[in-house]
N, C-alpha and C positions, 0 to 999 in steps of 0.2 A: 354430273353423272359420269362414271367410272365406263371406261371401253370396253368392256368386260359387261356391262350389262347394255349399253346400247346396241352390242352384238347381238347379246340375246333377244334383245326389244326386235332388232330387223328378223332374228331367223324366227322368232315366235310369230310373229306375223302371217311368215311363209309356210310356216306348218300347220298355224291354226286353219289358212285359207284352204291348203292341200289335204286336211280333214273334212273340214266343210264339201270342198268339194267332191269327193270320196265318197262321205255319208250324201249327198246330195243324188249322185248316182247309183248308188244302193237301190234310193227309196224308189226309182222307175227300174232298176233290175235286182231286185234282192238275192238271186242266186250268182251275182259276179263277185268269183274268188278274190281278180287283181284287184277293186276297188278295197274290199274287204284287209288283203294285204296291206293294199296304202294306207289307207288309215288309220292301221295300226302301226304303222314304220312312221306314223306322222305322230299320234299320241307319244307312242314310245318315247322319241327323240327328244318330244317338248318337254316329257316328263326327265329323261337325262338331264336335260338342260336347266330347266328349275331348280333340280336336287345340287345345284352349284350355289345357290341362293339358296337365303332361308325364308321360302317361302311355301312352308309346312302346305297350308289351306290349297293351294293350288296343286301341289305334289300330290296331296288325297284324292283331292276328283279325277288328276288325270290317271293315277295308279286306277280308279276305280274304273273308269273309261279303257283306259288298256286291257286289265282283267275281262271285261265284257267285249274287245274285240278279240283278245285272244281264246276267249270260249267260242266266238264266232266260226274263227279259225277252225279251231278243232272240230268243227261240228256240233259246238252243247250250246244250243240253241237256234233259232231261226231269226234272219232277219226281218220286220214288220215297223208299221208305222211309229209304235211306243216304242220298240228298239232305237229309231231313228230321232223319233222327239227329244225323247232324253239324251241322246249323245248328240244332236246337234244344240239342246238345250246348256250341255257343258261346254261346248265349244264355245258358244256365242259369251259365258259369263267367260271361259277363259279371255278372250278377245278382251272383255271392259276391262277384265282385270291389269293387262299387259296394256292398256291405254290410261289406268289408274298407275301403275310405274313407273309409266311413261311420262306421267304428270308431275307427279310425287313423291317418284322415287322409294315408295312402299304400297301395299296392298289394303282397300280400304278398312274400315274398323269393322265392320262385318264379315270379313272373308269365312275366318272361320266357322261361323254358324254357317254360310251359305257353301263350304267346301266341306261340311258333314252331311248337309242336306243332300246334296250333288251325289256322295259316294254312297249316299243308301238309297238314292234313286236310281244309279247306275246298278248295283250292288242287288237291288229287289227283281233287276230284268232278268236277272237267272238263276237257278236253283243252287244255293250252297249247298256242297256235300255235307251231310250231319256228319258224318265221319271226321268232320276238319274239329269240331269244334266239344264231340262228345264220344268221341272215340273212346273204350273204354281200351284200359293202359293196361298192357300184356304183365303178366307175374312177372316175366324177367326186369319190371321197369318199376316193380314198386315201393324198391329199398329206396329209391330216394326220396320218397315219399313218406318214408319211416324215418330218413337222416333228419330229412326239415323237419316233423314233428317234433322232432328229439334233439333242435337245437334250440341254442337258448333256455333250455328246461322247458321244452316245450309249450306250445301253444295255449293260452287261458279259455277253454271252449267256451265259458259264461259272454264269453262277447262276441258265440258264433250264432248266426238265424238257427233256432230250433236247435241248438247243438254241431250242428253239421259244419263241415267247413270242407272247402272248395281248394283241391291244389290245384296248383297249375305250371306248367312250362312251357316258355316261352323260345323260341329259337330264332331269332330274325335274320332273314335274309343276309347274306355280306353286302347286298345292294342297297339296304333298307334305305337310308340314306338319301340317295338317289331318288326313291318313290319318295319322300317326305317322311318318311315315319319316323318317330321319335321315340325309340322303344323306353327309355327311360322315364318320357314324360306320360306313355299307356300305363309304367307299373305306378306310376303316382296318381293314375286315376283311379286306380283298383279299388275299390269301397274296405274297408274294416280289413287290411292288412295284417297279418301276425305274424308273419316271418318271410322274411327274404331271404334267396342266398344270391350269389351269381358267382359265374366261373366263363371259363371261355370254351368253344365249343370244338373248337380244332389248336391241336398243338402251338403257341405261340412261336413264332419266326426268331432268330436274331433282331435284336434292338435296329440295327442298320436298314432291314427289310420289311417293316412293319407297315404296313400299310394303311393311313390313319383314315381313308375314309370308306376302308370297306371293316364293316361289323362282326367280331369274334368274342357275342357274346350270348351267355345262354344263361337266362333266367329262370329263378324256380320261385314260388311262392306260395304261401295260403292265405285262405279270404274267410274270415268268418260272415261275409253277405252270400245272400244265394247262389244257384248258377247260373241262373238267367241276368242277374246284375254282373255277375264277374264274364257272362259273353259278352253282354253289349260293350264293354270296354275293347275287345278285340275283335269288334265283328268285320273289319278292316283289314285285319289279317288271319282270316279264320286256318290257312291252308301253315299258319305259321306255330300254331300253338294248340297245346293239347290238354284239357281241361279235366280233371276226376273230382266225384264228391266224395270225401272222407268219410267213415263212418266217426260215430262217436266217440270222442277222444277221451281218455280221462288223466290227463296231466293235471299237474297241482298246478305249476306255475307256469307266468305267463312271459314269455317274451316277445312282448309285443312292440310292432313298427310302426310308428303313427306317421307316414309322411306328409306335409303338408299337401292338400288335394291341391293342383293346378294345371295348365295344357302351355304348352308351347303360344306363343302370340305372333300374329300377323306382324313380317317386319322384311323391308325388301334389302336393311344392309347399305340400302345406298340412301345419298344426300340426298334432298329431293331438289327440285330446280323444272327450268322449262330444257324439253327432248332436243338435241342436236339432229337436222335436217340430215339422214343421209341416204346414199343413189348408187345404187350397184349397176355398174357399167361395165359392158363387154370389153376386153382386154383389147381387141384389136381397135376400138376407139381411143382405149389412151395410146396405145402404139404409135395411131398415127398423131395423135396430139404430141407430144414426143418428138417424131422426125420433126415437125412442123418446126418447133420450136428452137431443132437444132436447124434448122436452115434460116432463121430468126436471128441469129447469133452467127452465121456466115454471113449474112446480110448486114448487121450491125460493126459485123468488124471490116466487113468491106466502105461502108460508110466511115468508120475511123479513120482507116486508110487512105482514104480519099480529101478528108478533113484535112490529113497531114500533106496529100501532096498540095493540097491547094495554098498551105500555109507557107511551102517550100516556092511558091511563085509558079504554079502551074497556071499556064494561061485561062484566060479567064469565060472563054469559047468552051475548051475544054473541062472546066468545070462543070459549066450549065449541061453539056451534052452527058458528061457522069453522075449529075446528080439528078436528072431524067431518069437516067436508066437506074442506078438505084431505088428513087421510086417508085419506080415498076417495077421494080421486083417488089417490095415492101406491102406494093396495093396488093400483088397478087397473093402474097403471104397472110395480108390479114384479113383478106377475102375466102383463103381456105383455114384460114384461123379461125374465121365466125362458125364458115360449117359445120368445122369439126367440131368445136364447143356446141353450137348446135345438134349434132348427131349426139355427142354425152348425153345433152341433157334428154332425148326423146323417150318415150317409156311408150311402150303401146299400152293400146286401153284395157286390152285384156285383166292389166294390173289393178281394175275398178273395176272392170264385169263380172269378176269373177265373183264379186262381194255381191251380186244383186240376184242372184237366184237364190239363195238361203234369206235375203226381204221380204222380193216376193211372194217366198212359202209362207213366211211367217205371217205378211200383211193380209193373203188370203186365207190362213187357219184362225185369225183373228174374228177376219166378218164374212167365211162360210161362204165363202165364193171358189168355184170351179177353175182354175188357170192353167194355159200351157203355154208356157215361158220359152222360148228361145233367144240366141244371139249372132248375130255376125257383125264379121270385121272388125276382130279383137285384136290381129296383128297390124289395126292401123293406128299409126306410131302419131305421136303428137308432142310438144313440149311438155315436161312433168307438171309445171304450173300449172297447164292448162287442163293434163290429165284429172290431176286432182282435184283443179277448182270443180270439177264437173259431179263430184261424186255426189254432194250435197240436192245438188240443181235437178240430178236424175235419180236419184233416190224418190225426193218428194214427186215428181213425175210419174213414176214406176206407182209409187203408191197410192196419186190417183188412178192411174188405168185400173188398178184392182179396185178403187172405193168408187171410185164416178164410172168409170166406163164398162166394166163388166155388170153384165143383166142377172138376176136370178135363173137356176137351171129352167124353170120350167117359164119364164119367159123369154129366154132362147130356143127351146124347144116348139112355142106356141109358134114363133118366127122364121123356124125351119133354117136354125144352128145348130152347129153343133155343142152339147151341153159347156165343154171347157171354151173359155175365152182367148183367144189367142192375143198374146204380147210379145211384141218382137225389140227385141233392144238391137236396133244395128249403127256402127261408123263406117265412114269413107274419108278418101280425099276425093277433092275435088279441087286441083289445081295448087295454089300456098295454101287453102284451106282446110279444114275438117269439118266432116257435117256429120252431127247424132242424130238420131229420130227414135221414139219411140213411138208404135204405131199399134192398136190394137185394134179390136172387130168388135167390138161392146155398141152400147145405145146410141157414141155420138154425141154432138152438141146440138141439142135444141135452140137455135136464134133468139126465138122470139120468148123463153124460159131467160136465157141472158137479156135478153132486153128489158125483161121485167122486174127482174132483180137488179140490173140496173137503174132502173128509175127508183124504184123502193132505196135503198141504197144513197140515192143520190150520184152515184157514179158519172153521170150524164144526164142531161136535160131531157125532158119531154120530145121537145122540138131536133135535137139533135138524134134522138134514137131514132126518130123514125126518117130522118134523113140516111139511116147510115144501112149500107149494104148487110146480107147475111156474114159475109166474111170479115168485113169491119165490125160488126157485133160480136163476133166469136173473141174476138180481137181484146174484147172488152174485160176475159176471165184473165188480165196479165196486170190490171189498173189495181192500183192500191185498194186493200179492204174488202176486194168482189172475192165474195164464194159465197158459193150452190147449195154446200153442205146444210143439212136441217137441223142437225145437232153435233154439240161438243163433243170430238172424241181425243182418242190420242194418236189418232192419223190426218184430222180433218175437221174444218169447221172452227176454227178460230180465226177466221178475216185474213190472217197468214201464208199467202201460198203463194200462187205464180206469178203475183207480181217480186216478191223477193227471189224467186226462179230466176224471172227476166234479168232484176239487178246484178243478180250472180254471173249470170251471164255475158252482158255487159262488162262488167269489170273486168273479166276477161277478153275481151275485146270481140264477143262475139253479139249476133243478136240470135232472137227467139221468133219463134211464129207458128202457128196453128190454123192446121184445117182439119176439116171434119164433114164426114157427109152423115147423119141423121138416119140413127138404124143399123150402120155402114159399119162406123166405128170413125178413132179420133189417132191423126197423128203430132206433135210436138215435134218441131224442129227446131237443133242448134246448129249454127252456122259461127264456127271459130277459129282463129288466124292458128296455126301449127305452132306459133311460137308468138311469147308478148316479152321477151325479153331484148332481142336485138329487136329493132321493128323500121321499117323502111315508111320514110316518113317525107312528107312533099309541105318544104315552107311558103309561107305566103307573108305579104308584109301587109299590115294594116295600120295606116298613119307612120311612125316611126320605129314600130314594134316589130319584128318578126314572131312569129308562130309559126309551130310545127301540126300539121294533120296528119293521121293514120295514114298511109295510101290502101288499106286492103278497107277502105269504106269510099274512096275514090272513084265515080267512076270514067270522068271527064274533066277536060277542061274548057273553056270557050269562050269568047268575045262575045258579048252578046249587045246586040245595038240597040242604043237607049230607046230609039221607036219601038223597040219591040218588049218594055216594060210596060206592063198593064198594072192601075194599082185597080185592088182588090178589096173593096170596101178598107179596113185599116190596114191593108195589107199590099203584098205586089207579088206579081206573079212574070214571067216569060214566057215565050214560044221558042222550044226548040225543037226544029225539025217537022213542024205543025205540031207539036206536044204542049200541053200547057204546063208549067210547072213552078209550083210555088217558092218565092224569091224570099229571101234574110241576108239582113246586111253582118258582116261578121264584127263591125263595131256596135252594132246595137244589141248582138248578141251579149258582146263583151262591157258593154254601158261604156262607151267612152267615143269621144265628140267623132261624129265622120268627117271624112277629108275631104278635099272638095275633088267632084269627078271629074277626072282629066279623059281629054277626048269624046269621040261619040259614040265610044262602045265601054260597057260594063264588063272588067272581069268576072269570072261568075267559076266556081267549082261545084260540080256538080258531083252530088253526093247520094248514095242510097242509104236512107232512115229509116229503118223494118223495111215493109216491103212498098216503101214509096218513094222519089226520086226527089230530091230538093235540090236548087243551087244557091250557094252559097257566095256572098259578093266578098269581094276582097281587092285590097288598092293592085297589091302587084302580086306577081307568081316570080315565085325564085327558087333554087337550086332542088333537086330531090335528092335523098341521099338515107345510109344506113346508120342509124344510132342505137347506141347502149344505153334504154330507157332506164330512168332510175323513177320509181315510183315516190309520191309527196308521202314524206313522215312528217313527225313533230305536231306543231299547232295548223299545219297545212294538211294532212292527210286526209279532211273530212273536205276540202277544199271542190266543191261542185265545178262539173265541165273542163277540170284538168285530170288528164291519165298517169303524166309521168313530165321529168325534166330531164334533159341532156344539153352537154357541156359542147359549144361549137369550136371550131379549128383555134378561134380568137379568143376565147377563154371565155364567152357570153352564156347565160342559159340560157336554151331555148325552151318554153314550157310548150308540151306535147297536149293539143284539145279533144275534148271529146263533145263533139260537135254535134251528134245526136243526145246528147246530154244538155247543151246548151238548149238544141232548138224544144226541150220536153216533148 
């Protein structure tokens, strides 16, 4: 894919979202001018931008969408719910379309049918002036209506509807282009042609000064099909052309234009392929990446230097005391190296918020539910990974609060709510991490409804459901295959949900969890590291193996004395602190022989697994330290309870666990 359109691919994005957003504020104040403005400065743009491509079908809808904000503007029209539908209805296919180029590099095989349908739905929201399209043509304009009769020997009327026939001229814009229009390929649509002319419509320039992509041309024609067939060919450009019915002609002969009928085709010009990855970053972030790097390269030639004196017989005290202190500088260089590679990569969430209120309208115009959406803490910043991986994970979330958790109006009202549902999308930090919550005021989780459906199901045992608390039963809508849902839709109800949430999650390096009070309303919470690319990592040794653990799932370490191992029917548990806490050995996590336990205390790592505390046994604890995680590709990617591998000082891999993974 060409730089040139992967440009377009990021600003399209940015403008689609800044429309969305626009019409999104409209529909709660429809008399705001600036939102109105922007929306239109947002259509306009994307429409410039496409008319660089040839991609006719999109140029149509948005010239259509422009046209209807720019009546806006003027006052010819009011803004309302159908005003809104429809223009955020083109948004949203603009959006598939720009992730259909994204993909493959052209526009799918349908665009054009659905980039005509689009501009007569846009096109139908306001009243075209009859003037544009039936204006009847002043005496001073109808000698050229007499010349085209009169060229060629005139027109064969025998092949006009009823006799009559239909001039027309045509004038396109010098920008037509730009909007998509194809004036050449509108006059090959024109039904039963008899004669063309064409000319240009402003004086042509010097050959030197020509300017090939703006239009100096002006079309004349007749149509022996009616008039109603020779508009709907231009009803696209009604304010561009000017249409008269002929009276009855009586010329002998014909000189007639047969063009072959056909349109313009869907085609985006470029190769197709998988999208290049790119991250618009604040200038003063590479700035400082930049100095860093020049101090990087004072520091490397100061190590040169030093290489050289030591080879000229500089004593050998003095070596060690210089090549200390080079590596302090070095540590402390690529410890503000990580930073600042880290501040590049952050992207606040705002960059995924802003996509979830045009969802939620649409997930509650679907199924006739009441909502009032909010968001905070869109300025908290997190790794782009992480931002992204989330969109998926909170989408499907977002969607149940509108399918599960909001009540009918008049079961809210029976309950003494208010009729709309409130949905709050909010982030934070909370220390190296980031926490999401979606939290709404709906029906709540019913327990002992999870409970039942788990047993039907099979999700869990008889005997185990009714050991398990309200909170560990809620617990239970995150197990593979558990949903609520009563029937199939295309939001809900295929076995598919929060349990692949959680995994998503996870993979991320973060966990999930839910509470809920009953009547109350329901919150979802993610809990995830700021960053999964450098990751600060605490190894352990097991037999003769090293392993790396996450530390942001760490929460202790401890000695813990073999008296105070209790086994647990198949199992083993310890006391810390007077806590009881369930005990795994990290060889038998890993299937391979344990070592024999030296001394009379157990090392033990104690670890949070959702919202429960495990220790984990291990031979030795060794070094903590920061790694440039590489995630498993190849025939290992799908490779269970490993997150990623990094390369140690001595050239060994270390593979990085995912330890909650391991223990299921």
């Amino acid at each position: 894919m060409d730089d040139l359109l992967q440009h377009f691919i990021v600003e399209a994005r940015e403008l689609i979202q800044q429309a969305a957003d626009d019409l999104m504020a409209l529909e709660s104040d429809p008399t705001s001018g600036p939102h109105v403005d922007s929306a239109f400065r947002a259509v306009h743009t994307l429409k410039g931008s496409v008319g660089l491509f040839d991609l006719a079908p999109m140029g149509l809808a948005l010239h259509a969408a422009e046209d209807l904000l720019g009546g806006l503007r003027e006052g010819r029209g009011t803004v309302d719910g159908d005003v809104v539908d429809t223009l955020l209805e083109c948004i949203g296919q603009t959006e598939r379309w720009v992730s259909a180029i994204e993909q493959t590099g052209q526009l799918p095989a349908d665009a054009a049918e659905e980039g005509y349908r689009l501009a007569r739905a846009l096109r139908s929201q306001f009243e075209q002036r009859p003037a544009s399209t039936t204006a009847e043509v002043p005496e001073a304009d109808l000698p050229w209506i007499e010349e085209l009769m009169a060229s060629s020997h005139g027109p064969d009327v025998s092949k006009a509807e009823n006799g009559a026939l239909v001039a027309l001229r045509y004038t396109p814009r010098p920008d037509c282009f730009f909007a998509g229009d194809d004036p050449i390929a509108l006059l090959r649509s024109v039904p039963k042609l008899l004669a063309v002319r064409l000319s240009n419509r402003d004086p042509w320039p010097p050959a030197a000064k020509i300017d090939p992509f703006s239009c100096n041309l002006r079309i004349e024609a007749l149509s022996g099909a009616g008039l109603d067939a020779v508009k709907a060919v231009f009803r696209f450009v009604p304010d561009q052309v000017v249409l008269h019915e002929v009276a009855r002609a009586t010329a002998p002969h014909s000189g007639e234009a047969s063009p072959d009928e056909g349109s313009a085709g869907p085609s985006a010009g470029a190769a197709g392929g998988a999208s290049s990855r790119m991250l618009r970053v604040d200038a003063a972030r590479i700035d400082r990446l930049a100095d860093l790097v020049g101090e990087m390269v004072v520091a490397k030639n100061a190590l040169a230097h030093l290489a050289g004196q030591a080879g000229e017989g500089m004593h050998r005290k003095d070596v060690a005391q210089c090549l200390a202190a080079s590596q302090a500088v070095i540590d402390r260089l690529v410890a503000e190296m990580h930073r600042a590679v880290m501040d590049v990569r952050m992207m606040p969430m705002r960059d995924i918020f802003r996509r979830f209120p045009r969802a939620v309208r649409d997930t509650a115009g679907q199924l006739g539910k009441a909502i009032e959406f909010s968001m905070d803490g869109e300025d908290v910043e997190a790794d782009k990974s992480v931002v992204e991986g989330l969109f998926e994970p909170l989408l499907h979330v977002l969607r149940n609060a509108v399918a599960h958790g909001a009540e009918p109006e008049s079961v809210r009202l029976d309950a003494g709510k208010p009729i709309k549902t409130k949905i709050m999308l909010r982030a934070r930090r909370e220390g190296d991490r980031v926490a999401v919550e979606v939290e709404d005021d709906g029906r709540g989780i019913d327990p002992d409804a999870i409970r039942q459906v788990a047993r039907e199901r099979g999700v869990a045992s008889g005997d185990q459901l009714e050991r398990m608390s309200n909170a560990e039963a809620m617990e239970l809508i995150f197990a593979p295959g558990f949903s609520t849902a009563s029937e199939v839709t295309d939001l809900s109800g295929r076995g598919v949900g929060m349990d692949a949430v959680r995994s998503a999650v996870e993979k991320l390096g973060g966990q999930a969890s839910v509470t809920s009070r009953q009547g109350q309303g329901t919150t979802i919470r993610f809990s995830l590291p700021l960053t999964i690319v450098m990751t600060r990592v605490m190894a352990v040794r097991v037999g003769r193996e090293l392993y790396g653990i996450p530390l942001d799932g760490v929460v202790e370490t401890a000695v813990v004395p073999t008296t105070r191992i209790l086994p647990v029917r198949d199992a083993e548990a310890f006391v810390l602190r007077d806590r009881t806490l369930p005990l795994v050995r990290l060889a038998d996590l890993l299937e391979i022989p344990r070592s024999e336990e030296p001394g009379p205390g157990m090392k033990v790592v104690v670890m949070s697994v959702g919202d429960e505390m495990v220790g984990v046994a291990v031979d030795q604890f060794a070094e903590r330290m920061d790694v440039l995680m590489r995630p498993m590709t190849g025939i290992l990617a799908g490779m269970p309870g490993v997150v990623g591998t990094t390369l140690l000082g001595d050239g060994r891999v270390l593979m990085i666990l995912d330890v909650p993974e391991l223990i299921g």
